[in-house]
C-alpha positions in Angstrom: 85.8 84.7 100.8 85.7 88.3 102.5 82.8 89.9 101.5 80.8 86.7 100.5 81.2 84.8 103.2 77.0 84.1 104.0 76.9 82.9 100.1 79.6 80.6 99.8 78.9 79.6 103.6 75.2 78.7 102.1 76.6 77.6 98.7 79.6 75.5 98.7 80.2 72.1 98.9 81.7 70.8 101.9 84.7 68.5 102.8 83.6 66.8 106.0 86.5 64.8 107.6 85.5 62.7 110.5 87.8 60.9 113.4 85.5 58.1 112.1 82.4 57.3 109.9 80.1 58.2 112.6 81.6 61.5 113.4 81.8 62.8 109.5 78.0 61.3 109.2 77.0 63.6 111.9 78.8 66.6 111.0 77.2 66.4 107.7 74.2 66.0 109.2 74.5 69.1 110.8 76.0 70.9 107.8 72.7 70.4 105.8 70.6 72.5 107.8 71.0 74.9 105.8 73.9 73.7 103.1 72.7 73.6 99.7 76.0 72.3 98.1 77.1 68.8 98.4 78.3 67.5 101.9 81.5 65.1 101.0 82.4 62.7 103.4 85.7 61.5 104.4 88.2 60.9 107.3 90.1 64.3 109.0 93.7 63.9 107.4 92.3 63.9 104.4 90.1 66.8 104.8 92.6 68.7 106.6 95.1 68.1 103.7 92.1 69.1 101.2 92.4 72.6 102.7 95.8 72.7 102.4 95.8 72.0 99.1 93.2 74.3 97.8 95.4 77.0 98.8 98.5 75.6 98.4 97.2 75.0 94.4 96.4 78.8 94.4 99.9 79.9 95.5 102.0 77.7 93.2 99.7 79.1 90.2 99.9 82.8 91.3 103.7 82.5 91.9 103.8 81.3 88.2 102.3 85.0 87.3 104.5 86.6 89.7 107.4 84.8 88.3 106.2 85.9 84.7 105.9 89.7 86.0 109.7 89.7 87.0 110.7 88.1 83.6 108.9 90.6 81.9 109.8 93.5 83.7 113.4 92.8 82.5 112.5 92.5 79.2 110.3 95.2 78.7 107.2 93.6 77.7 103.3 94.2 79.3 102.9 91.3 81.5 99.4 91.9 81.5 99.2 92.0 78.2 100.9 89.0 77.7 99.1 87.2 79.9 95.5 88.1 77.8 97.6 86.7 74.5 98.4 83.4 76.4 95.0 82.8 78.1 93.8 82.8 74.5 95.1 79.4 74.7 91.7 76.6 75.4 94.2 75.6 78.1 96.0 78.1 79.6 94.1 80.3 82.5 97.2 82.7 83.6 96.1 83.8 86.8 96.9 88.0 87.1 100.1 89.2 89.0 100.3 91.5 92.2 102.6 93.1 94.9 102.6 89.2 96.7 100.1 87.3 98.3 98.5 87.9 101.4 95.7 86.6 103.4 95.0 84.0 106.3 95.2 81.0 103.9 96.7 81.2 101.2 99.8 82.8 102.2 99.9 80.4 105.5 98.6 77.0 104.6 101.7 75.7 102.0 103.8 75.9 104.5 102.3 73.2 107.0 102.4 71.0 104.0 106.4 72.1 103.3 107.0 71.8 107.1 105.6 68.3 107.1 107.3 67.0 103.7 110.3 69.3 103.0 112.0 66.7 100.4 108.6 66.0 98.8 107.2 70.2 98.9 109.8 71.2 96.5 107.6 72.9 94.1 104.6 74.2 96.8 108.1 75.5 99.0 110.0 77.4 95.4 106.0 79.0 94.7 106.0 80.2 98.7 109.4 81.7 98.3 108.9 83.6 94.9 105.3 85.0 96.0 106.9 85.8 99.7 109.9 88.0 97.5 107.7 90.1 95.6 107.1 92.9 97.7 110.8 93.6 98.4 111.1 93.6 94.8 108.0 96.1 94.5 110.4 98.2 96.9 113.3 98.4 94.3 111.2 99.2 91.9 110.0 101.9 94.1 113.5 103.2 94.8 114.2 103.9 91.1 110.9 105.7 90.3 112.2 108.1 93.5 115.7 108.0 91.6 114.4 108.9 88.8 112.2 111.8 90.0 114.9 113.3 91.9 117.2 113.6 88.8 114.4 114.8 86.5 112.3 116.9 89.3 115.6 118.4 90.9 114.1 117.8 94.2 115.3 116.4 97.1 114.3 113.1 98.6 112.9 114.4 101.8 110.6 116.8 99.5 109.1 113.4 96.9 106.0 112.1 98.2 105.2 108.9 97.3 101.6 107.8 97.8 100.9 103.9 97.7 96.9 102.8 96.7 95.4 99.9 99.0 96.6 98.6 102.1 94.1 95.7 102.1 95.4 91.9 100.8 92.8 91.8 97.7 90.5 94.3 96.3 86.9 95.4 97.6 87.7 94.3 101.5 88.9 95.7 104.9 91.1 93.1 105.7 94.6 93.6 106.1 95.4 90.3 107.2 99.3 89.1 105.7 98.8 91.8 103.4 101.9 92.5 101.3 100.7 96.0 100.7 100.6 96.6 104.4 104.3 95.3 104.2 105.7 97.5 101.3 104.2 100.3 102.5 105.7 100.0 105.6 109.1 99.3 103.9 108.7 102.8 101.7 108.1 104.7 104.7 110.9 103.2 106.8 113.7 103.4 103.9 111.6 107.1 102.4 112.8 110.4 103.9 110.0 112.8 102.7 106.2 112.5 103.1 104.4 108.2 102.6 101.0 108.1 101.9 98.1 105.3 101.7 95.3 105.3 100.2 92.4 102.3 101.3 88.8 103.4 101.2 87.8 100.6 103.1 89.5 101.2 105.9 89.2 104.1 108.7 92.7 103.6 110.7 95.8 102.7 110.2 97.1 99.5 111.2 99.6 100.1 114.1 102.5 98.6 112.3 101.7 102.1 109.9 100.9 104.2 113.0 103.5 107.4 112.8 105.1 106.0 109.9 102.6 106.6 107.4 99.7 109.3 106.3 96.4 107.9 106.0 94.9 109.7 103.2 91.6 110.2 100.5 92.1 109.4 96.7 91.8 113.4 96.3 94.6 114.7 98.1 96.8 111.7 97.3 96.7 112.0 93.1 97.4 115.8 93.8 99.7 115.7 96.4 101.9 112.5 94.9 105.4 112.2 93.0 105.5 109.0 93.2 102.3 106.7 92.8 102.5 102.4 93.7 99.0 100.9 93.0 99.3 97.9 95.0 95.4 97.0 95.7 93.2 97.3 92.5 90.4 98.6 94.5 86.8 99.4 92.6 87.7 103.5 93.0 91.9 103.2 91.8 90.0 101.4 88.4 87.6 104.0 88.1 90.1 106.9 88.3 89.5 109.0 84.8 93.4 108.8 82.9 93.6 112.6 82.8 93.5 113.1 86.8 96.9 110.8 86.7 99.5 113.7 86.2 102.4 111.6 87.8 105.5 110.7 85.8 107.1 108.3 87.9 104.0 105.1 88.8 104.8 101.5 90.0 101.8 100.0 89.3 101.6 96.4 90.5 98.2 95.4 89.4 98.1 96.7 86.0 95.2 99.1 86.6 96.9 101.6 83.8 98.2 99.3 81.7 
């Protein structure tokens, strides 16, 4: 986990999967150096699949809130909201919705277990395909906030700036790795004729995929330069923006940091 890595390194049990007894005895041995969790043993498929599925569990459950943020958006209910009523439930843990899911596991490892088992992945393949849509519906959603400016504003398209918050795949890291926010942003700024910002505090560049597309911008000059504002990382400082310093109209908020 970015950001935790010596702790859960130091912490966390351990799936050891040998090519035989032996090897997985030995790897173990190694492990508990300086493991204090539990050192599991078993053979390599195994262990390789247990990886797999870890994520691959993660990604069916946070398609099921992405799924539910759709549904709700055409409706007209709080998702987020809803989602604190059900989890009231002793068993029911609704995990939180987003822009899509990004990362160097959990958007990845699904599909070696879809590529391997297509007829059998059914579910793991529909969870990969409703998290991997998300962001292009984040887009629409963006494209009638802009709509909606220019009719009420009476500005013109290349004069709206929209500013989109966090560029990272989760909040409180520098990693941009299979980040959907990196990927909407760069979808604004392609399809957007006026001025794109981003906002990521953890971050001192742009990723080159951004480079002359996009703005790189502080918190400041983003909430008083903006028309249009898409939260797409809830980042520590987006939470801790004070209500009054929002004076936009038109926000996409993805992460229900103003809910």
């Amino acid at each position: 986990m970015p950001g935790q890595v010596v702790v859960e390194l130091v912490k966390n049990d351990r799936v050891i999967g040998g090519m035989t007894p032996a090897c997985a005895e030995h790897a173990s041995a190694l492990y508990k150096i300086f493991l204090e969790g539990e050192c599991v043993e078993t053979d390599a498929r195994t262990a390789e699949m247990c990886k797999l599925t870890e994520n691959s569990f993660r990604d069916v459950n946070i398609s099921f809130a992405n799924e539910l943020s759709l549904n709700c958006a055409e409706q007209g209910i709080n998702v987020w909201q809803l989602i604190r009523l059900a989890n009231r439930h002793p068993r029911v843990n609704i995990l939180q919705p987003g822009p899509g899911v990004g990362g160097h596991c959990i958007a990845v490892d699904p599909w070696f277990i879809v590529a391997q088992n297509p007829q059998q992945a059914r579910l793991i393949h529909t969870a990969r395909l409703v998290n991997d849509v998300k962001p292009l519906w984040v887009v629409d959603r963006v494209k009638m906030a802009v709509a909606d400016c220019l009719v009420q504003s009476g500005k013109r398209a290349s004069d709206v700036t929209i500013a989109c918050f966090g560029l990272a795949f989760k909040p409180g890291i520098d990693d941009l790795r299979e980040s959907p926010a990196v990927g909407i942003t760069e979808m604004i700024a392609q399809w957007h004729s006026g001025t794109t910002l981003a906002v990521e505090p953890n971050v001192a560049a742009l990723p080159p995929r951004l480079t002359g597309l996009v703005t790189l911008t502080e918190l400041p000059t983003a909430l008083r330069e903006a028309d249009v504002v898409v939260m797409l990382v809830d980042h520590r400082a987006f939470r801790a923006i004070e209500p009054e310093k929002i004076k936009q109209q038109w926000i996409v908020d993805t992460k229900g940091v103003w809910r």
